[in-house]
C-alpha positions in Angstrom: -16.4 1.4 9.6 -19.5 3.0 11.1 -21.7 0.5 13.1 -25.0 -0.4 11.7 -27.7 -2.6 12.6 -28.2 -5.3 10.4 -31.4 -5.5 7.9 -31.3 -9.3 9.0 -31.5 -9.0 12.7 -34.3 -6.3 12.4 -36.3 -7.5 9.8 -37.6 -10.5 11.7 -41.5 -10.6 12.2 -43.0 -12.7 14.3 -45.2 -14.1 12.0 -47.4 -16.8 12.8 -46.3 -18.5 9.2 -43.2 -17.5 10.7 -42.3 -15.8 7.9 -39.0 -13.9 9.1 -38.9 -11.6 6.8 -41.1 -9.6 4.1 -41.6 -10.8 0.8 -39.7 -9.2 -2.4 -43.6 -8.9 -4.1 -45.3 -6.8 -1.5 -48.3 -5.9 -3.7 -48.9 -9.6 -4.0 -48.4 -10.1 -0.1 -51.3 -7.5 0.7 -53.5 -8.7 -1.9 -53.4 -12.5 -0.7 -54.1 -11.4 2.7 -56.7 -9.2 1.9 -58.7 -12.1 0.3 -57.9 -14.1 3.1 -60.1 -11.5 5.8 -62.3 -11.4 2.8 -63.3 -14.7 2.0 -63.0 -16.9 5.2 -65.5 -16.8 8.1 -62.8 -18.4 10.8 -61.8 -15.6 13.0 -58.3 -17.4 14.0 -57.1 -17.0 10.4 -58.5 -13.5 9.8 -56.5 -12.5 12.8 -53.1 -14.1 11.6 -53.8 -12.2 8.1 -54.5 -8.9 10.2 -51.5 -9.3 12.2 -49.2 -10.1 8.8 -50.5 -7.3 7.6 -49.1 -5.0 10.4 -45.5 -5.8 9.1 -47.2 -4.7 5.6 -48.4 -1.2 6.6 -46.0 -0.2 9.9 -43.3 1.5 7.1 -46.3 2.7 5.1 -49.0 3.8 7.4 -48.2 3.2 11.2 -52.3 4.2 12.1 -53.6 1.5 9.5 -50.8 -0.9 11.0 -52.8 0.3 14.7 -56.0 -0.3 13.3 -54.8 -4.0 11.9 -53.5 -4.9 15.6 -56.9 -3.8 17.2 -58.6 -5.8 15.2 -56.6 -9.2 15.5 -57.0 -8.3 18.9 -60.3 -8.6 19.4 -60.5 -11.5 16.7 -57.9 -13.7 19.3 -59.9 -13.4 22.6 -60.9 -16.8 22.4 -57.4 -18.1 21.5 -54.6 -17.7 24.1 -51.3 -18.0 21.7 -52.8 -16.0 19.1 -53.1 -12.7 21.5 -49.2 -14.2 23.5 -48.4 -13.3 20.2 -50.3 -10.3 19.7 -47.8 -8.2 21.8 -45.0 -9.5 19.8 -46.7 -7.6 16.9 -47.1 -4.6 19.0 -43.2 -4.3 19.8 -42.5 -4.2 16.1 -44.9 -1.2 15.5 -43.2 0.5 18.1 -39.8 -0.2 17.5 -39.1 2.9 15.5 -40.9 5.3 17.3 -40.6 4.2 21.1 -37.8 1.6 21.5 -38.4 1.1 25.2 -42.0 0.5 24.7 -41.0 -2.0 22.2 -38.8 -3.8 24.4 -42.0 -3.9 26.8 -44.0 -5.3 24.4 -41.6 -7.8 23.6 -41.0 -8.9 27.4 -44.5 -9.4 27.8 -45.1 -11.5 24.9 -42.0 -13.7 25.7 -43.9 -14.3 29.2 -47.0 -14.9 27.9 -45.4 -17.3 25.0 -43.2 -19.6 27.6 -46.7 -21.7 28.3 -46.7 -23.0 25.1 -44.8 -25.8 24.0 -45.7 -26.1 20.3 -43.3 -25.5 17.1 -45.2 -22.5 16.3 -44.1 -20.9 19.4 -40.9 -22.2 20.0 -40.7 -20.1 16.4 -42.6 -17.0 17.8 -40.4 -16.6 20.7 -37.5 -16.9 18.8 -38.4 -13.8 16.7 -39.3 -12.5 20.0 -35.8 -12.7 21.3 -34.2 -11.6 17.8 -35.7 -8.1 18.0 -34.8 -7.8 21.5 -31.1 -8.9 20.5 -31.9 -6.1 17.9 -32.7 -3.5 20.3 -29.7 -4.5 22.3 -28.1 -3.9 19.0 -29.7 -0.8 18.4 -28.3 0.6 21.9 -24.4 -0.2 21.5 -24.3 -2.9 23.0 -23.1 -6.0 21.0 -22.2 -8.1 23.7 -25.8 -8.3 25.2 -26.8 -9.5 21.1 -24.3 -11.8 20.6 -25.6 -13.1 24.5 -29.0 -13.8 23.4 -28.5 -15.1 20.0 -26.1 -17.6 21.2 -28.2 -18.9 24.3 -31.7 -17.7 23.4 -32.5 -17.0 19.7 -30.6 -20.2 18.9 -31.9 -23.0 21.0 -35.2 -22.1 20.5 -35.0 -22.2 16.7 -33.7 -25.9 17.3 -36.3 -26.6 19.3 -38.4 -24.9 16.7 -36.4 -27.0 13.6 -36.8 -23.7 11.8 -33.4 -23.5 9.8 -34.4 -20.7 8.5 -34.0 -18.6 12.3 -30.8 -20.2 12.8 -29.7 -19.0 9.5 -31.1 -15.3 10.3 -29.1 -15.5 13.5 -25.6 -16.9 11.8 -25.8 -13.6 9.4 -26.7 -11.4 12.7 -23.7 -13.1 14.6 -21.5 -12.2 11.6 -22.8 -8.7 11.3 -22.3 -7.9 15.4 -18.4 -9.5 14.1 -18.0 -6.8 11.7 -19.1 -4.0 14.3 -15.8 -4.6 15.9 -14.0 -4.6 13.0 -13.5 -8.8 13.1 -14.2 -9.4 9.7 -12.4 -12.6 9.1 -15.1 -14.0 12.2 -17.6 -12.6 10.4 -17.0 -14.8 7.0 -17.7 -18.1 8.1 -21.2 -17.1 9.7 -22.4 -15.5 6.7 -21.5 -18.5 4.4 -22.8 -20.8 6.8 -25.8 -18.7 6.5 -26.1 -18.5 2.9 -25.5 -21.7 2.7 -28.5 -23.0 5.2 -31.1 -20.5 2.8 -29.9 -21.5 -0.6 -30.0 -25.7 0.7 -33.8 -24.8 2.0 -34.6 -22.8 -1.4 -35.4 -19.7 1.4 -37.1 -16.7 0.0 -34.9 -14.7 -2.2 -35.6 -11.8 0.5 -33.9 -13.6 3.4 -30.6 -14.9 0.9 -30.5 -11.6 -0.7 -29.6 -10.1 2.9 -27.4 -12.2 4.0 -25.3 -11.8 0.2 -25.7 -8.1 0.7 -24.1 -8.2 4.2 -21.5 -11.0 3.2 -20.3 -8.5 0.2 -19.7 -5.9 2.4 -17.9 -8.1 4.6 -15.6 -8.9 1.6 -15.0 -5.1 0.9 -13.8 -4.7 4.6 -11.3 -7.7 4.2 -10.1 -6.4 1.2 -11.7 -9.8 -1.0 -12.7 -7.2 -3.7 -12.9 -10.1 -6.6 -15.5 -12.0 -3.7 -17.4 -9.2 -3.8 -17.8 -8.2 -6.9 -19.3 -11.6 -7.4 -21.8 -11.0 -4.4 -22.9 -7.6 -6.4 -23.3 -9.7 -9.5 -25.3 -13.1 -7.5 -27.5 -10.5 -6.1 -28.3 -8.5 -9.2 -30.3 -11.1 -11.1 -32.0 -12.1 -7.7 -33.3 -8.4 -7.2 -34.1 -7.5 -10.7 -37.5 -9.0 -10.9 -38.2 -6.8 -7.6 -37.5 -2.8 -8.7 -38.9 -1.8 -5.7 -37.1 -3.7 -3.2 -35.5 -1.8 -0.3 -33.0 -4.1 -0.2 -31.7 -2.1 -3.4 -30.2 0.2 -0.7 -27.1 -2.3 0.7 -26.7 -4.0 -2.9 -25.9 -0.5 -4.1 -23.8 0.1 -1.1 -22.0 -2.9 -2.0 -21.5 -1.8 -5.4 -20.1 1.7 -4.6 -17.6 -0.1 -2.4 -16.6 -2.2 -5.0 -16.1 1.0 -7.4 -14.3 2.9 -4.8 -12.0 0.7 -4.1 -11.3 0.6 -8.0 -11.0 4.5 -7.2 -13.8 5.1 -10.1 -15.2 7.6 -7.7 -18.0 8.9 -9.4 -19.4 5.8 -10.0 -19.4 5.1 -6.6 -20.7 8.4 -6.0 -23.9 7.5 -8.2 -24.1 4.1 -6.7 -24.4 5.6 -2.8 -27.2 8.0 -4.4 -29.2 4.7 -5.7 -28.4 3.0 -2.6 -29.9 6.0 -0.5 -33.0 6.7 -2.6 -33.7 2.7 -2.2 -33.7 3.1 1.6 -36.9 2.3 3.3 -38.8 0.9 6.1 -38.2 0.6 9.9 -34.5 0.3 8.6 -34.4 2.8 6.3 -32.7 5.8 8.5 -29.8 3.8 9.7 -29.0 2.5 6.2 -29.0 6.5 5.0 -26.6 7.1 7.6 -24.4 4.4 6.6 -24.5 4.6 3.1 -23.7 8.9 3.5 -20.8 7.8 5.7 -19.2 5.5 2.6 -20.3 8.6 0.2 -18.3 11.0 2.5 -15.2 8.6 1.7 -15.9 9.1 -1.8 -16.6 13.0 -2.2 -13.2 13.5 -0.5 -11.2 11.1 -2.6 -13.1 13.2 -5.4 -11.7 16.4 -3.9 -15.2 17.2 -3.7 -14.9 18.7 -0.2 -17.9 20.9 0.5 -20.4 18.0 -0.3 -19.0 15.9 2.1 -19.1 19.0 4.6 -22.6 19.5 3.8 -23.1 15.5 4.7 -20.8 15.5 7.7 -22.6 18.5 9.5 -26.2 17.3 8.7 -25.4 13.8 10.6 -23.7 15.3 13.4 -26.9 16.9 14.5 -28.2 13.6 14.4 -28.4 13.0 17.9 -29.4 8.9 17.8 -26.3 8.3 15.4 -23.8 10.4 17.1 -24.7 8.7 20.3 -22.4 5.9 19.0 -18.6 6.0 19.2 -17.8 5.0 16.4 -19.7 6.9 14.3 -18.7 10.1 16.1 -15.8 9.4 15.3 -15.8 9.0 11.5 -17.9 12.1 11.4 -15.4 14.5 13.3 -12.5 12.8 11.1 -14.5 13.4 8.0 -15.0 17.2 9.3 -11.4 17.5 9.9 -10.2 16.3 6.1 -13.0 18.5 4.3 -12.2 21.4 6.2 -8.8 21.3 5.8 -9.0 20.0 2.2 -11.0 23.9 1.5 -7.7 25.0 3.1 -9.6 26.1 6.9 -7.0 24.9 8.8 -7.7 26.2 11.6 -10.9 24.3 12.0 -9.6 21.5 10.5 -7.3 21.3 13.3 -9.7 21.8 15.9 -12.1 18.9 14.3 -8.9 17.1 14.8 -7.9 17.4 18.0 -11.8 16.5 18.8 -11.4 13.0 17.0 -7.9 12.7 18.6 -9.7 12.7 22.2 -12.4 10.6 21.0 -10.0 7.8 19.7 -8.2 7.8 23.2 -11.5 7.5 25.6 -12.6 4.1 23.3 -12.2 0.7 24.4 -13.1 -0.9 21.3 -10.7 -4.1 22.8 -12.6 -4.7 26.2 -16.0 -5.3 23.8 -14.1 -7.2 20.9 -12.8 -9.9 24.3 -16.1 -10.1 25.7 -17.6 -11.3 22.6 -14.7 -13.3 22.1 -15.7 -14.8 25.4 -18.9 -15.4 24.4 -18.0 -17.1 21.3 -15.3 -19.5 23.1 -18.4 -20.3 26.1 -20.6 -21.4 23.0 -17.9 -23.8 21.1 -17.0 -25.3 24.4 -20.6 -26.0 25.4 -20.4 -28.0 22.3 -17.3 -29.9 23.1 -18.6 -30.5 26.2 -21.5 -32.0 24.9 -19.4 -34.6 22.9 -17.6 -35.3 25.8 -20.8 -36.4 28.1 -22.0 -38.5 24.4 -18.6 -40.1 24.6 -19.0 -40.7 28.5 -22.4 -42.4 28.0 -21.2 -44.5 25.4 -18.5 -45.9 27.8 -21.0 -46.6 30.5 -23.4 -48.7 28.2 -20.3 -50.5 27.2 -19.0 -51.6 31.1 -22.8 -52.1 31.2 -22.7 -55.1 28.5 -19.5 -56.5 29.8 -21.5 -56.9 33.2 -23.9 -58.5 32.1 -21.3 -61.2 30.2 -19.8 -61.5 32.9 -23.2 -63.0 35.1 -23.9 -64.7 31.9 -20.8 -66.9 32.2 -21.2 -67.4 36.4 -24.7 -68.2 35.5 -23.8 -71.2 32.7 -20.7 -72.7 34.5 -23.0 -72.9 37.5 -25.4 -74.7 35.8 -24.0 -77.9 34.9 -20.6 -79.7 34.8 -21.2 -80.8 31.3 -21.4 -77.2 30.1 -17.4 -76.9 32.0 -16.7 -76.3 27.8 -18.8 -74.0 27.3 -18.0 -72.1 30.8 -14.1 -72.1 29.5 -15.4 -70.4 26.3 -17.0 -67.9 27.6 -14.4 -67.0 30.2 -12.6 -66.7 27.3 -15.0 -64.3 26.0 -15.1 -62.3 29.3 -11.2 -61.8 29.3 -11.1 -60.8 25.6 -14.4 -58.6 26.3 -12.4 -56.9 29.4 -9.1 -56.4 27.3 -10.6 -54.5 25.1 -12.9 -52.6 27.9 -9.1 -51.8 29.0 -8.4 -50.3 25.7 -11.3 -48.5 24.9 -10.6 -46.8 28.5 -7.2 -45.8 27.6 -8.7 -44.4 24.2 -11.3 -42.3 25.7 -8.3 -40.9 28.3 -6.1 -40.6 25.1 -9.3 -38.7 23.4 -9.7 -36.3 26.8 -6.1 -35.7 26.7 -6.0 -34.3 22.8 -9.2 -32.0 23.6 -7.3 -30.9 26.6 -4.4 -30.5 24.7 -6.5 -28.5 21.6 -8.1 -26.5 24.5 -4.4 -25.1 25.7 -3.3 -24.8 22.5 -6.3 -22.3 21.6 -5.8 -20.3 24.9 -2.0 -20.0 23.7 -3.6 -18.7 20.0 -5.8 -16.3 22.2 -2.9 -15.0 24.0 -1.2 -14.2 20.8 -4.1 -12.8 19.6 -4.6 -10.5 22.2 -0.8 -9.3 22.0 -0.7 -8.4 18.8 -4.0 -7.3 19.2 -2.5 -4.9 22.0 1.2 -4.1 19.7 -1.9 -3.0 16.9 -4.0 -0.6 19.8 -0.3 0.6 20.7 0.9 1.5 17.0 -2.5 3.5 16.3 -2.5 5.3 19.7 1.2 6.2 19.0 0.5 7.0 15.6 -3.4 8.9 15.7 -2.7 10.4 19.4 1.3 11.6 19.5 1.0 11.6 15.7 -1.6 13.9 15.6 -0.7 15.8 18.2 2.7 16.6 16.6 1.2 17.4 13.4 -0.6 20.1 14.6 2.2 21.6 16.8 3.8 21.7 13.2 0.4 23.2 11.8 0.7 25.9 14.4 4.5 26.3 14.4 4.4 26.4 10.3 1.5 29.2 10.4 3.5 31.7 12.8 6.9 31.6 10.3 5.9 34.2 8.2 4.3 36.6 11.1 7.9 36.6 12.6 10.8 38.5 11.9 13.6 37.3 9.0 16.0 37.1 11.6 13.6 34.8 13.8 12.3 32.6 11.1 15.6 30.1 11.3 15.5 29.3 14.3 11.8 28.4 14.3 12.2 26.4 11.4 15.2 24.4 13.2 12.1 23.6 15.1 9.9 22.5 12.9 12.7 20.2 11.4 12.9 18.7 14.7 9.1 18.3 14.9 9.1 16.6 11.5 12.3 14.7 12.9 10.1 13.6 16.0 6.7 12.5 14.1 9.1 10.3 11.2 10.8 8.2 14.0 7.2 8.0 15.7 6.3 6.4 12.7 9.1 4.3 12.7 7.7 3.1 16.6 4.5 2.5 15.5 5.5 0.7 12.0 7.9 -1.7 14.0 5.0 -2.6 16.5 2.0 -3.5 13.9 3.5 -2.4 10.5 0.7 -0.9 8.1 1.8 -2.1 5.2 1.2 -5.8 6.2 -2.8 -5.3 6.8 -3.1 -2.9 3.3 -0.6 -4.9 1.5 0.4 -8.3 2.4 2.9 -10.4 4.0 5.2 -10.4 0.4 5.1 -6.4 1.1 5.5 -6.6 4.5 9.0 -8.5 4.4 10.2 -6.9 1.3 9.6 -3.4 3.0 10.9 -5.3 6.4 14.7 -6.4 4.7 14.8 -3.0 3.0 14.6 -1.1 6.5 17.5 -3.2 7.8 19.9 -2.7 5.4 23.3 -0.3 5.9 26.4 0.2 4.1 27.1 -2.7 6.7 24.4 -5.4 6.4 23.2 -6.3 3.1 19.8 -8.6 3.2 19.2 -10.6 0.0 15.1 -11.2 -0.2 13.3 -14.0 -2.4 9.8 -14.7 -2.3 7.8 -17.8 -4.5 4.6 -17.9 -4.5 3.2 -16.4 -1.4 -0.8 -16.0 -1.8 -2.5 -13.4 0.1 -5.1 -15.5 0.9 -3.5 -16.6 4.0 -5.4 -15.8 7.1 -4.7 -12.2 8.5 -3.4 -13.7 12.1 -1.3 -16.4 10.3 0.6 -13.7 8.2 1.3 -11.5 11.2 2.7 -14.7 13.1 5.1 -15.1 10.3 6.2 -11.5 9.6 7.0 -11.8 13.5 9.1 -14.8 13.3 11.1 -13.9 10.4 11.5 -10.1 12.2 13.2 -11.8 14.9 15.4 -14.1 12.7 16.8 -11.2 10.9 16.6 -8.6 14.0 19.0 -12.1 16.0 21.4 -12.1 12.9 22.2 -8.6 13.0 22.5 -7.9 16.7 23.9 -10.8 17.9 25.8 -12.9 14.9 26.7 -9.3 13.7 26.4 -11.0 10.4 27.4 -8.5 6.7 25.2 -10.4 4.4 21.9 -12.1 4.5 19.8 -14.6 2.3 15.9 -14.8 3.4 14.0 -16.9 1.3 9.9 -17.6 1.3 7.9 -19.9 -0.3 4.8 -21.1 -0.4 3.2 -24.5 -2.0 -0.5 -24.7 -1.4 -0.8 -24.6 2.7 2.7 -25.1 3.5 5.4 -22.1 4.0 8.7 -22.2 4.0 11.2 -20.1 5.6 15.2 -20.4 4.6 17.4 -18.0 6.4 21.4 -18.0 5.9 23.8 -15.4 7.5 28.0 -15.1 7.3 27.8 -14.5 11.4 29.6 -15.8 13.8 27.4 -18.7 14.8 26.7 -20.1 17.8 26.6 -23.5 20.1 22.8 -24.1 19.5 23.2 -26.5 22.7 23.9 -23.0 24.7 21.2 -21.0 23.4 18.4 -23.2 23.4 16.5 -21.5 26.0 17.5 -17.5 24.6 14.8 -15.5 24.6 14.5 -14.7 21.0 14.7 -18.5 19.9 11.9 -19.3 22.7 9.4 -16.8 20.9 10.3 -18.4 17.5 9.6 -21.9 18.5 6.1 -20.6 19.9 5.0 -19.2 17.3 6.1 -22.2 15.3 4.5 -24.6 17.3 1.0 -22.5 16.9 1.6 -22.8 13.2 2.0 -26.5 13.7 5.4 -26.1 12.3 8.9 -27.3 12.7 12.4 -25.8 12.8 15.9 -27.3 11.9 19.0 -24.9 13.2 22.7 -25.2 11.9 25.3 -23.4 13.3 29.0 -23.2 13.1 31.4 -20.6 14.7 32.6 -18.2 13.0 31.1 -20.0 9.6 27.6 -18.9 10.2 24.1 -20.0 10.8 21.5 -21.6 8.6 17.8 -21.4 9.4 14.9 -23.9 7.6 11.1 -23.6 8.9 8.5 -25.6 7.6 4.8 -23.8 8.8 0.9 -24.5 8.2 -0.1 -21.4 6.5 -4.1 -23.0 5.7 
């Protein structure tokens, strides 16, 4: 997926009615501040209506945008915030034309703005930061966004009490998620979002974005049904608005949705809507985008000199090719048209150029910083439940003190209160029992979070190996892969220049070439199997017993209602346990027949295995390697596992997991 940057995160003005983004009616917008310079003599509110207007005019008319700033300008002298906030204005006339003038702008106005202490500019420098998160954006650099929405845009809009902003930034987190391909951590800040607009009846512009973004997001994790019915919320919400530009993602959306049903022109026509709808200081990188997703469909359409056409007009764009990513699509787009007009010469060269450009990125040292990131935030929460929990122990010692004076004080007194002293001594032992207790709970409560905290790091580890087995498999596969095929490409091309008596032995060769790039498949399969990201676990471990199985070894597969709605990282922890079950009963129990069965029943899984092996002393092998990697993986799943085992009778597996 190309990187984009999000209409959300740049559509933020810093409107003094803090307005975040533009209206769906802009006719109606310009005319209602029109009247308002019109009609009032105050000059504080005609320069708020001159500097809404600037987000009116910057995608129309950038010198009567100027013009509108000048004016609010000189209308503010007399009031302090309104001209703080007069260079916030300024960096978002700038900020498609001279991005590092922008971010200037922006700097100064956040200086300017920290003097002020109101809700109105706790709001403005929160859609300060936002656009510089968005320019940070802009240049590649997701982990400097994700850094200031977390610790800048965020607390401010709390301090602010402007759901709205946090909203806004949710969708931006989710969107900087799917830039590094993380789509599953991009879902629950888009629904979080959408949820925070439709509960404060937001404008339809900001909800509309947000659905846009989330429906792409379902398109990338394969939720086609989910997305679909984003296209279908989102039409009745746009419809009163023709004019809209954001037509141009809903469309995108839409032509997702139709190629993945592989009704290709459809798609085709959808991209061209989406494309025409593009506008504003967004409109270029949406193009880009959206003629990126088209490419994909001209050449499932065989329609390979379009997509040519498209490829070589953004590689001279030298803003988009600046980006990895995007290179890279564009020179493995090149590669497939070319050789798809039968140019195989340079399709192969194309080729080799993405092949290169696949090796140098390090997608995974980005993806773990914002990973980072994300972990500092949740456990700056935690901790602040922690110091709650901590002051709620302290008033409590606090009260049994004072009890405790309270009974010296009263037996002191008088003799003829001695009943009334025993009483309450009473009361102070009970009170300092269950002191005792609530200490114990609180360690007991510090303890589990400790525990949780460990048990996430162990889930991160995991993560990050499989993460690495998945970085291995595509390297093998894009890089050696590649590489092979084209040695093949060359080899195949020189058969027919060479003499008869030649030709045999050079197609020996090519045999073993073809010989060398199937087991390289087999590698790279074993390590992060393909099947199991496009098809499902089910898939995964039908295809999985079917690739074990000889003349000797016969594997007996049952499967009862597996969804494949189970998370992504879930499935791959249980494809990896079951892979070394089976991969244990054929090396080492040297077992001829095999009975796997799964099931699923709601958000438990089960696991049966039985094998005719030769068993073992489950006392003996507790600690074997292979048993140890089972049991972790079941414990992360919160699962448990029963072995039986007799020699020379066999072994019989049963594991109960969390799959929710």
């Amino acid at each position: 997926m190309t990187r984009f940057i999000s209409l959300i995160a740049l559509f933020v003005a810093i409107s003094l009615s803090s307005v975040a983004q533009l209206p769906l009616n802009m006719q109606r917008y310009h005319d209602s501040l029109t009247n308002i310079i019109r009609q009032t003599a105050s000059d504080s509110l005609k320069a708020r209506a001159n500097y809404a207007l600037v987000y009116y005019w910057v995608p129309i008319d950038t010198a009567k945008a100027r013009h509108c700033l000048d004016e609010a300008r000189r209308l503010s002298k007399q009031y302090p915030f309104l001209l703080a906030v007069s260079y916030a204005h300024e960096g978002y006339l700038y900020y498609s034309s001279d991005i590092n003038r922008s971010d200037a702008a922006f700097a100064t106005a956040d200086s300017l703005l920290k003097h002020f202490t109101t809700r109105e500019a706790y709001q403005a420098s929160a859609n300060v930061w936002i656009n510089r998160a968005a320019i940070k954006q802009r240049k590649d650099d997701d982990r400097a966004y994700i850094d200031i929405v977390l610790n800048k845009v965020i607390p401010l809009a709390l301090k602010a009490g402007d759901s709205a902003i946090v909203a806004s930034q949710y969708a931006g987190v989710g969107v900087a998620f799917m830039n590094v391909e993380q789509y599953d951590k991009a879902e629950p800040y888009f629904n979080d979002a959408i949820k925070i607009y439709q509960s404060i009846h937001a404008q339809p512009s900001r909800l509309v974005a947000a659905l846009n973004r989330a429906g792409e997001n379902y398109v990338l994790l394969k939720k086609f049904e989910e997305a679909k019915k984003t296209v279908a919320t989102v039409k009745p919400l746009l419809a009163p608005f023709p004019e809209s530009e954001l037509y141009a993602v809903h469309y995108m959306v839409e032509g997702l949705c139709y190629l993945h049903d592989q009704q290709y022109t459809l798609a085709e026509t959808s991209f061209n809507k989406g494309i025409a709808a593009a506008k504003g200081p967004n409109g270029a990188y949406v193009i880009q985008e959206i003629e990126l997703y088209k490419v994909k469909a001209l050449l499932a359409n065989k329609k390979y000199e379009p997509a040519r056409q498209i490829l070589l007009e953004l590689s001279a764009d030298e803003e988009l090719m600046e980006l990895g990513t995007s290179r890279l699509e564009v020179y493995e787009g090149l590669a497939a048209s070319y050789a798809g007009l039968g140019q195989m010469k340079p399709a192969y060269e194309w080729m080799k150029v993405s092949r290169h450009l696949s090796d140098s990125l390090h997608e995974s040292d980005l993806t773990n910083d914002i990973n980072d990131l994300e972990m500092k935030y949740q456990r700056a929460e935690s901790q602040k439940e922690i110091i709650t929990l901590k002051a709620k122990n302290e008033q409590a010692a606090l009260s049994a003190k004072n009890s405790r004076l309270y009974s010296i004080l009263f037996a002191s007194t008088t003799l003829l209160l001695l009943v009334v002293a025993i009483f309450a001594l009473l009361y102070y032992r009970s009170n300092k029992k269950l002191l005792v207790q609530k200490e114990l709970n609180h360690q007991q409560e510090l303890k589990e979070i400790e525990q949780q905290q460990r048990l996430q790091f162990g889930q991160a580890v995991l993560q990050g190996e499989e993460q690495e087995r998945r970085r291995l498999a595509r390297d093998l596969h894009d890089g050696l892969g590649g590489m092979l095929a084209g040695v093949k490409i060359n080899l195949s091309g020189q058969v027919e220049k060479m003499a008869s008596e030649q030709q045999g032995e050079l197609k020996k060769i090519i045999k073993q070439v073809d010989d060398s790039v199937t087991e390289l498949r087999r590698i790279a399969h074993n390590m992060m199997p393909v099947n199991l990201l496009r098809s499902g676990l089910q898939a995964a471990l039908k295809d999985l017993s079917e690739s074990l199985m000889t003349d000797a070894v016969k594997i007996d597969f049952q499967a009862y209602g597996i969804e494949p709605s189970i998370p992504e990282q879930t499935q791959i922890n249980i494809y990896r346990i079951i892979q070394e079950m089976l991969a244990n009963a054929i090396r080492h129990a040297d077992a001829s027949s095999i009975m796997l069965q799964c099931s699923q029943d709601g958000d438990t899984f089960l696991i049966t295995q039985e094998d005719n092996g030769k068993g073992f002393d489950t006392s003996a092998h507790a600690k074997g390697i292979g048993l140890s990697n089972i049991r972790n993986r079941v414990g992360f799943l919160r699962g448990t596992m029963d072995i039986t085992s007799v020699i020379n009778e066999g072994t019989t597996i049963n594991i109960e997991l969390h799959a929710g």
